[in-house]
MOPAC internal coordinates of N, CA, C and O (Angstrom, degrees):
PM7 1SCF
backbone

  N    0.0000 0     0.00 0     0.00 0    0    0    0
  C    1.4612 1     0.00 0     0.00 0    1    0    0
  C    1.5296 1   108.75 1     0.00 0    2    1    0
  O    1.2310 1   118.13 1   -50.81 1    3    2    1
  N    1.3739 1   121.18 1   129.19 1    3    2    1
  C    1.1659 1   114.92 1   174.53 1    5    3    2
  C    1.2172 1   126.52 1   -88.46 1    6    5    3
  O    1.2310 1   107.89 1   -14.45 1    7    6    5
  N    1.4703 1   140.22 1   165.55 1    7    6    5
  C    1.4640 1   139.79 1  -142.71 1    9    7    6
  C    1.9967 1    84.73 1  -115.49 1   10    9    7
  O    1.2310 1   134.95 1   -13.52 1   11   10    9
  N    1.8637 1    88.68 1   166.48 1   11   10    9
  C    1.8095 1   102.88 1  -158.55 1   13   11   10
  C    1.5237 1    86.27 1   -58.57 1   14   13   11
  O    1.2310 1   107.74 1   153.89 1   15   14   13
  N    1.5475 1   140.48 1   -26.11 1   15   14   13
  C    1.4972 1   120.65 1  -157.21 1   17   15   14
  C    0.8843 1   103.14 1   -76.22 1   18   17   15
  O    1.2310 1   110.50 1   124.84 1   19   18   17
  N    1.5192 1   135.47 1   -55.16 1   19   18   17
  C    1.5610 1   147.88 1  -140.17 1   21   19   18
  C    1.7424 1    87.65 1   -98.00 1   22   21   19
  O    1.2310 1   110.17 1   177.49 1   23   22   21
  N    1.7210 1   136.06 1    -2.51 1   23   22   21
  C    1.2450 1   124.09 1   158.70 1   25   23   22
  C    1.5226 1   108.00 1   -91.43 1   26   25   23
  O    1.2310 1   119.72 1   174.16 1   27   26   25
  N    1.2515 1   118.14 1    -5.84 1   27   26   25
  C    1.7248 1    97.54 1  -163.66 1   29   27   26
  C    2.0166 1    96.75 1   -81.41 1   30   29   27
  O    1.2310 1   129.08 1   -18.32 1   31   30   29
  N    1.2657 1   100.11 1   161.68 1   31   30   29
  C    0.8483 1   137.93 1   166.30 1   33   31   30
  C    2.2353 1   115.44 1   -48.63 1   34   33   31
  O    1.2310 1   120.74 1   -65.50 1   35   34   33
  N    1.5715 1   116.19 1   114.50 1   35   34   33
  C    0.8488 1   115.89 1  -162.72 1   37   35   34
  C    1.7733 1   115.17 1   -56.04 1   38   37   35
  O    1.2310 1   121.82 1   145.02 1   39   38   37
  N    0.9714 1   114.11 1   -34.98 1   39   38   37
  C    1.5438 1   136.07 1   166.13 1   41   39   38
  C    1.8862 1   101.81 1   -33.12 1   42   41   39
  O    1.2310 1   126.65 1   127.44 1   43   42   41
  N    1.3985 1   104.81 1   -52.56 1   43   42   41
  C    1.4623 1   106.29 1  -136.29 1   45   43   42
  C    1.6359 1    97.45 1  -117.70 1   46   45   43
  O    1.2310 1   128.40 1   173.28 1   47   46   45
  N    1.2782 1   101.44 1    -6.72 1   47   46   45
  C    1.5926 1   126.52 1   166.98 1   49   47   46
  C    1.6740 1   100.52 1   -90.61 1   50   49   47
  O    1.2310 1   117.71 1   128.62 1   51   50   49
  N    1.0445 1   121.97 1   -51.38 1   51   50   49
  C    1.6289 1   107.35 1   175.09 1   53   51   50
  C    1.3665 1   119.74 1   -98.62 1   54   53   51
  O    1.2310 1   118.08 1  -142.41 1   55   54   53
  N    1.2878 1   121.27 1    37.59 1   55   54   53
  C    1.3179 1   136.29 1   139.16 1   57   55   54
  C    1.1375 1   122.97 1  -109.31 1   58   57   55
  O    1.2310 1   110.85 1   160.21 1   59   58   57
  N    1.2697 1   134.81 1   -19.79 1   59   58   57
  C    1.2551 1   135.00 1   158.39 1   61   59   58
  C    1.8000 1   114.85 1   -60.26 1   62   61   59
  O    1.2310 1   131.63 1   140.23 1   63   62   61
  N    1.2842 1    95.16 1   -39.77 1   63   62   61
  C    2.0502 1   114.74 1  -170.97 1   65   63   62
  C    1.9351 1   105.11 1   -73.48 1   66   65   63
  O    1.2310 1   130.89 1   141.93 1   67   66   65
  N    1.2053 1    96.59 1   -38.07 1   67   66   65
  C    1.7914 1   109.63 1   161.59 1   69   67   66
  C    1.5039 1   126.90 1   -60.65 1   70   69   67
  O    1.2310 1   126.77 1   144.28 1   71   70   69
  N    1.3543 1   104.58 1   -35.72 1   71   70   69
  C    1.6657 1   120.64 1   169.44 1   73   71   70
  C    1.5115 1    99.20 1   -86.05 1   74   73   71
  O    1.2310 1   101.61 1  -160.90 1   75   74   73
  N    1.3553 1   151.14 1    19.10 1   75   74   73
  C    1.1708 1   136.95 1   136.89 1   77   75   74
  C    1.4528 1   131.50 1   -40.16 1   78   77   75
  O    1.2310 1   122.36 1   127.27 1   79   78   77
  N    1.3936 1   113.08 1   -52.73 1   79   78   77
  C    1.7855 1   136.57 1  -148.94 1   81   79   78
  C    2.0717 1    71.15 1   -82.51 1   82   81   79
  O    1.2310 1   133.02 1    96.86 1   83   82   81
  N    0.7713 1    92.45 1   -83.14 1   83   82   81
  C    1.6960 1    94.60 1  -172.59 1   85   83   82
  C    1.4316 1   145.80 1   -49.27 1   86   85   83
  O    1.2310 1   126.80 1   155.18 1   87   86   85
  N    1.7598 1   104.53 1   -24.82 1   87   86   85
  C    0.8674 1   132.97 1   149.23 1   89   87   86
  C    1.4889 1   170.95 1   -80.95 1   90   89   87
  O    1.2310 1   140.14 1   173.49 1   91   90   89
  N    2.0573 1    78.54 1    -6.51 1   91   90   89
  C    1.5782 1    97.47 1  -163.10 1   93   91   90
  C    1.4710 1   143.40 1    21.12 1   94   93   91
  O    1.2310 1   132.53 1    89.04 1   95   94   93
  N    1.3983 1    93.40 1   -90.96 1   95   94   93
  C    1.6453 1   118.45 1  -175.49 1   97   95   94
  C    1.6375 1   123.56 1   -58.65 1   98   97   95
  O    1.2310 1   123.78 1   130.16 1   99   98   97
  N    1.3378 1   110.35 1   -49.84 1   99   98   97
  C    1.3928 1   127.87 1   165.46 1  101   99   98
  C    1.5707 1   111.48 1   -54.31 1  102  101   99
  O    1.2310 1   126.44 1   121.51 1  103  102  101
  N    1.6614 1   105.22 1   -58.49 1  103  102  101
  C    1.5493 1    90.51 1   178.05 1  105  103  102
  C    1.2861 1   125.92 1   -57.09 1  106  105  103
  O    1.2310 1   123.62 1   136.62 1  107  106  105
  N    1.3143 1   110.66 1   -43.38 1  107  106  105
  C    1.2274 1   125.88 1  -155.89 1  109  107  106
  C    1.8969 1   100.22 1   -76.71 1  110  109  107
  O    1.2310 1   120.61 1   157.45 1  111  110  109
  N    1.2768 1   116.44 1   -22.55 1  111  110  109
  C    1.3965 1   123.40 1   160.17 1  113  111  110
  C    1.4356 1   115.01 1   -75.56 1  114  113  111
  O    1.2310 1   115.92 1   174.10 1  115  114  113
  N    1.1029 1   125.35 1    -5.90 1  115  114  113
  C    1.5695 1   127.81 1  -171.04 1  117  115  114
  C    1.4096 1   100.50 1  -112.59 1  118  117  115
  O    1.2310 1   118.24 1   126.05 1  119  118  117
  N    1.6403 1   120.95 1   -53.95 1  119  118  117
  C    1.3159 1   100.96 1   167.54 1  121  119  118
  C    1.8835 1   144.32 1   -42.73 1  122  121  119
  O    1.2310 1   135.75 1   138.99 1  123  122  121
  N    1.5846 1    87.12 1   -41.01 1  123  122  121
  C    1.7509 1   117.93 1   175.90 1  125  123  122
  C    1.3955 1    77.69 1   -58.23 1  126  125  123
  O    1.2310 1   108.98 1    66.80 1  127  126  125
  N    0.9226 1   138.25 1  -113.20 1  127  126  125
  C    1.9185 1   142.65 1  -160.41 1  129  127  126
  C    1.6224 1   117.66 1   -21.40 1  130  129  127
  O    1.2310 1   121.43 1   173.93 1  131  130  129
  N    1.1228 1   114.86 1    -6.07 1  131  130  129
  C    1.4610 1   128.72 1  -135.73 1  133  131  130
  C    2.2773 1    84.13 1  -105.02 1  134  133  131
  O    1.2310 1   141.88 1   121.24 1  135  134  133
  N    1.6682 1    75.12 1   -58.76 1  135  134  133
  C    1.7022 1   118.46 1  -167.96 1  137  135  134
  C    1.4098 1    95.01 1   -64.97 1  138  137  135
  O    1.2310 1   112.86 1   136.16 1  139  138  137
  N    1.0317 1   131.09 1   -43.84 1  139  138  137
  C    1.9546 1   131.10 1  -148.29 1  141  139  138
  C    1.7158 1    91.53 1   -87.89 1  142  141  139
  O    1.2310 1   123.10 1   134.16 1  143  142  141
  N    1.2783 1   111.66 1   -45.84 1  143  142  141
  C    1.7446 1   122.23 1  -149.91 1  145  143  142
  C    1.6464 1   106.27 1   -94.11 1  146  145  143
  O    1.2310 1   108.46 1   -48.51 1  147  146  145
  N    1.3089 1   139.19 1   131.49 1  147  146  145
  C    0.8216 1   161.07 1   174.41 1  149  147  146
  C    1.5628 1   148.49 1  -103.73 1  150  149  147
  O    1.2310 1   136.07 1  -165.93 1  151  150  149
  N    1.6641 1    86.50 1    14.07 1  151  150  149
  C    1.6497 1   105.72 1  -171.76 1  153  151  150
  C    1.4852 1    89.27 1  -168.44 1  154  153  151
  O    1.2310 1   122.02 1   -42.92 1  155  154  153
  N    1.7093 1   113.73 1   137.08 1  155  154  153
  C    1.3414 1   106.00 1   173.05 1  157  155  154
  C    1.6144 1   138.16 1   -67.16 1  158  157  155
  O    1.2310 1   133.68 1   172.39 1  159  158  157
  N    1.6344 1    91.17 1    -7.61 1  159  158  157
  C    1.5473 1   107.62 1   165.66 1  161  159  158
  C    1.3888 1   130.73 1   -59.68 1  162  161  159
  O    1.2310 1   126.96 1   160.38 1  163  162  161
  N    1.3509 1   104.22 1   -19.62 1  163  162  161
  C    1.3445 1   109.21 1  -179.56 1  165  163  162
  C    1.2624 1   121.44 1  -101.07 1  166  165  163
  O    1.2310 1   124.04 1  -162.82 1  167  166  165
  N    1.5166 1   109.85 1    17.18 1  167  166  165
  C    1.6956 1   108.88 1  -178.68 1  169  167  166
  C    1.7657 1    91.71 1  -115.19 1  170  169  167
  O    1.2310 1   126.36 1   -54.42 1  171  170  169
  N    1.2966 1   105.37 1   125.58 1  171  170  169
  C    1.5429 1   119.78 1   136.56 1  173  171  170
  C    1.3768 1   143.82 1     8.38 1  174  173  171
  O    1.2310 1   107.98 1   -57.92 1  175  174  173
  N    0.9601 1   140.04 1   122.08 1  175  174  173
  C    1.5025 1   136.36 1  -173.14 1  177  175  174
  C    1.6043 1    90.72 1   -61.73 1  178  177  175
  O    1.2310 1   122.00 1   113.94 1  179  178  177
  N    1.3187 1   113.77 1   -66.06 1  179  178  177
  C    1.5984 1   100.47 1   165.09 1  181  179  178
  C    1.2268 1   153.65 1    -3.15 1  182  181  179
  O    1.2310 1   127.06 1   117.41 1  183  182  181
  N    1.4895 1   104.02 1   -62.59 1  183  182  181
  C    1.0826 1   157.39 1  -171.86 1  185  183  182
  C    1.4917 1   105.03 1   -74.00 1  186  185  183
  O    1.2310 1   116.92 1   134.60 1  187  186  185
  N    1.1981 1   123.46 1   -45.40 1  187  186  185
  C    1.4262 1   128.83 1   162.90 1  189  187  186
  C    1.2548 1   128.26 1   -76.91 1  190  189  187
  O    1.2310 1   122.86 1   150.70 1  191  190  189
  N    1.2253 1   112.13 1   -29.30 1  191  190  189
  C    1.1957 1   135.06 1   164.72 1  193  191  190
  C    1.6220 1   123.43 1   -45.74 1  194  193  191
  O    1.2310 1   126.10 1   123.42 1  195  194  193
  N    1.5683 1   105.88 1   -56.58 1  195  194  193
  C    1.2416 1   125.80 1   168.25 1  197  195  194
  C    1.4802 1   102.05 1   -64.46 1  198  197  195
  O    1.2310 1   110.79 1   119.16 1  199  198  197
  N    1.2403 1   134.92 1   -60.84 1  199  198  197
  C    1.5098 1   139.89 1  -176.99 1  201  199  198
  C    1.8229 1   103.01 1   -35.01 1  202  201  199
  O    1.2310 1   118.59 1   134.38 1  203  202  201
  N    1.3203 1   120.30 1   -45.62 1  203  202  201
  C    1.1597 1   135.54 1   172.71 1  205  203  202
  C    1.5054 1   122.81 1   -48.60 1  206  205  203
  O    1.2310 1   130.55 1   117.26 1  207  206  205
  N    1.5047 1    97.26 1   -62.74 1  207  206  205
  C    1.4011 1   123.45 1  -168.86 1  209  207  206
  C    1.6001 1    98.26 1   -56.33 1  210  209  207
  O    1.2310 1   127.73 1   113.06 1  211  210  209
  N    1.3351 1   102.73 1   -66.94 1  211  210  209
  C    1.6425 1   123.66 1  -159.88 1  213  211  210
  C    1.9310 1    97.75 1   -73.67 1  214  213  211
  O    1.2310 1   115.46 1   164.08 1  215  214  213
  N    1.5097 1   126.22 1   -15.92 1  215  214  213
  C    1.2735 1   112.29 1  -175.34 1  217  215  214
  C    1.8607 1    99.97 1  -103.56 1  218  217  215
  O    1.2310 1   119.68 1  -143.49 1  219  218  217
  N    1.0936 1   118.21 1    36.51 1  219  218  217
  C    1.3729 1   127.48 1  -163.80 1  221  219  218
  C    1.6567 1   121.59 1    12.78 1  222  221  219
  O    1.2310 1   122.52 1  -129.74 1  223  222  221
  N    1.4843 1   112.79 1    50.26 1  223  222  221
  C    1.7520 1   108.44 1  -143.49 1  225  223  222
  C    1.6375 1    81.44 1  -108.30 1  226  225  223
  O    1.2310 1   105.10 1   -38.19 1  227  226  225
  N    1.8093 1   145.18 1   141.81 1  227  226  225
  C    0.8314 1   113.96 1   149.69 1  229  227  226
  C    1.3745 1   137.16 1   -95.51 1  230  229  227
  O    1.2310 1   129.95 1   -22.77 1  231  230  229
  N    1.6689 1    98.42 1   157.23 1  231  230  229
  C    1.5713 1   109.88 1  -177.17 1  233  231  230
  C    1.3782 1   107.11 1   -51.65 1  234  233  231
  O    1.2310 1   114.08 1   152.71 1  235  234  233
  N    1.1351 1   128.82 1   -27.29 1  235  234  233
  C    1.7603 1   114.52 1   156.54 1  237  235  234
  C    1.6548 1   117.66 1   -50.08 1  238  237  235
  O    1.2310 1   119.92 1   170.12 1  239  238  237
  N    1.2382 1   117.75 1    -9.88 1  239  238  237
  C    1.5172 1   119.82 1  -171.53 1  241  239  238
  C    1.2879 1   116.45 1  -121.11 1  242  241  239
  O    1.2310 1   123.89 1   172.08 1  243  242  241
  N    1.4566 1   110.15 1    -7.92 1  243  242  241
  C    1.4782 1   105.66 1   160.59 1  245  243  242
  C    1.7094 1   105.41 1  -118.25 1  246  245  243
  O    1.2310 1   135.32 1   -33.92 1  247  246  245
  N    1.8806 1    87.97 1   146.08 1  247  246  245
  C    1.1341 1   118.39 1   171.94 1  249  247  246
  C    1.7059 1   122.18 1   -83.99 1  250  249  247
  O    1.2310 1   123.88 1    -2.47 1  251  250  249
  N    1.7532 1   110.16 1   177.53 1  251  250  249
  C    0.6304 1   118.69 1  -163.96 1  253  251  250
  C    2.4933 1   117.50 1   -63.87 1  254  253  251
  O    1.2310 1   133.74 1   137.36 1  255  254  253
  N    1.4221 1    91.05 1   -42.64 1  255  254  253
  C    1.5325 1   109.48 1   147.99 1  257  255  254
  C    1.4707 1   134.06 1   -56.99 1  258  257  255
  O    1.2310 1   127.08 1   149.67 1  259  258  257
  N    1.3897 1   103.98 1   -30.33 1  259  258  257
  C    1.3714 1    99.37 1   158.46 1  261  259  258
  C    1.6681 1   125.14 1   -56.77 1  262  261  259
  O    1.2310 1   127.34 1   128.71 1  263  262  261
  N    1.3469 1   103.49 1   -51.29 1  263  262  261
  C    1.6747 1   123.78 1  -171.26 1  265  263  262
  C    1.8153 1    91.39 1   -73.95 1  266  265  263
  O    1.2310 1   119.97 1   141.25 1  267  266  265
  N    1.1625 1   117.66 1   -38.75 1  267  266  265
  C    1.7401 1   110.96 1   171.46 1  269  267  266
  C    1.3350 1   117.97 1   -43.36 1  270  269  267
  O    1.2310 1   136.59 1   105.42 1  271  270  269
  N    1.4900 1    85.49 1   -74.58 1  271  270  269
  C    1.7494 1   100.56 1  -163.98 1  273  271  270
  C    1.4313 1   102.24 1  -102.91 1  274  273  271
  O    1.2310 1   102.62 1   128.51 1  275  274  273
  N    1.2245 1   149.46 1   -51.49 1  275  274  273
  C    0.6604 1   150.24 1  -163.58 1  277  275  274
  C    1.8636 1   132.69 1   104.01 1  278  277  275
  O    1.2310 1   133.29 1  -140.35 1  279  278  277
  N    1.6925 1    91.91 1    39.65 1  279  278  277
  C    1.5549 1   111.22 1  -159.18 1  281  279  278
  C    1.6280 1   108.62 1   -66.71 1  282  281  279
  O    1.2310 1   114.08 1   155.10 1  283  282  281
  N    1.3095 1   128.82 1   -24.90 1  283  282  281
  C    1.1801 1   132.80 1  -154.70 1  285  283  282
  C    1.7533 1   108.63 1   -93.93 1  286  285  283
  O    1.2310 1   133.04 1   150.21 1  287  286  285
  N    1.7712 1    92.41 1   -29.79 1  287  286  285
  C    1.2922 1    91.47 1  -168.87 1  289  287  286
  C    2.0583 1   125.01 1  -105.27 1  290  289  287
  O    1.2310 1   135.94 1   173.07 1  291  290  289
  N    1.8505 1    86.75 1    -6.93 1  291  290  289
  C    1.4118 1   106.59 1   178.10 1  293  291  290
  C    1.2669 1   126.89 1  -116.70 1  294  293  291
  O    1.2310 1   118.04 1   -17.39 1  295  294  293
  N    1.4466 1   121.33 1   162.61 1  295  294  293
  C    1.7575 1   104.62 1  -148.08 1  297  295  294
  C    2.2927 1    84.66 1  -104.38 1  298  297  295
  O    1.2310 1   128.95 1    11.44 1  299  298  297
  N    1.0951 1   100.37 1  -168.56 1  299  298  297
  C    1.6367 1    88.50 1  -170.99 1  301  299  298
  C    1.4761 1   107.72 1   -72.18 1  302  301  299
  O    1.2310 1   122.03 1    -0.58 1  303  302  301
  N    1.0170 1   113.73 1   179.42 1  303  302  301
  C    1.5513 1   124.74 1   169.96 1  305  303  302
  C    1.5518 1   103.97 1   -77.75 1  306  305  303
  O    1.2310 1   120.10 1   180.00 1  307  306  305

């Protein structure tokens, strides 16, 4: 089974990898979480939060399933 990083979506994976240079610490804490977890249940209100922040998508554009499952930002199983 692959982990939430290596499922997200190439779009939203190289916007997160772009917010490195600028971001350091946060990304680099979001990726580690990204890498460990294997179901979107197991990430954080936080945790989504950052997914948000760092995938520049707006919260006007995600729905309520997005923040569930995580449909907007991951490619299928």
């Amino acid at each position: 089974m692959k982990n939430i990083y290596n499922r997200l979506k190439p779009d939203i994976l190289a916007s997160i990898n772009n917010d490195n240079q600028k971001y350091p610490f946060t990304t680099r804490a979001l990726k580690m979480k990204l890498k460990s977890s294997y179901d979107w249940s197991e990430l954080s209100i936080g945790n989504v939060q950052s997914i948000i922040t760092h995938s520049h998508v707006s919260l006007l554009n995600v729905c309520q399933t997005d923040l569930l499952f995580g449909d907007k930002f991951l490619t299928s199983k």
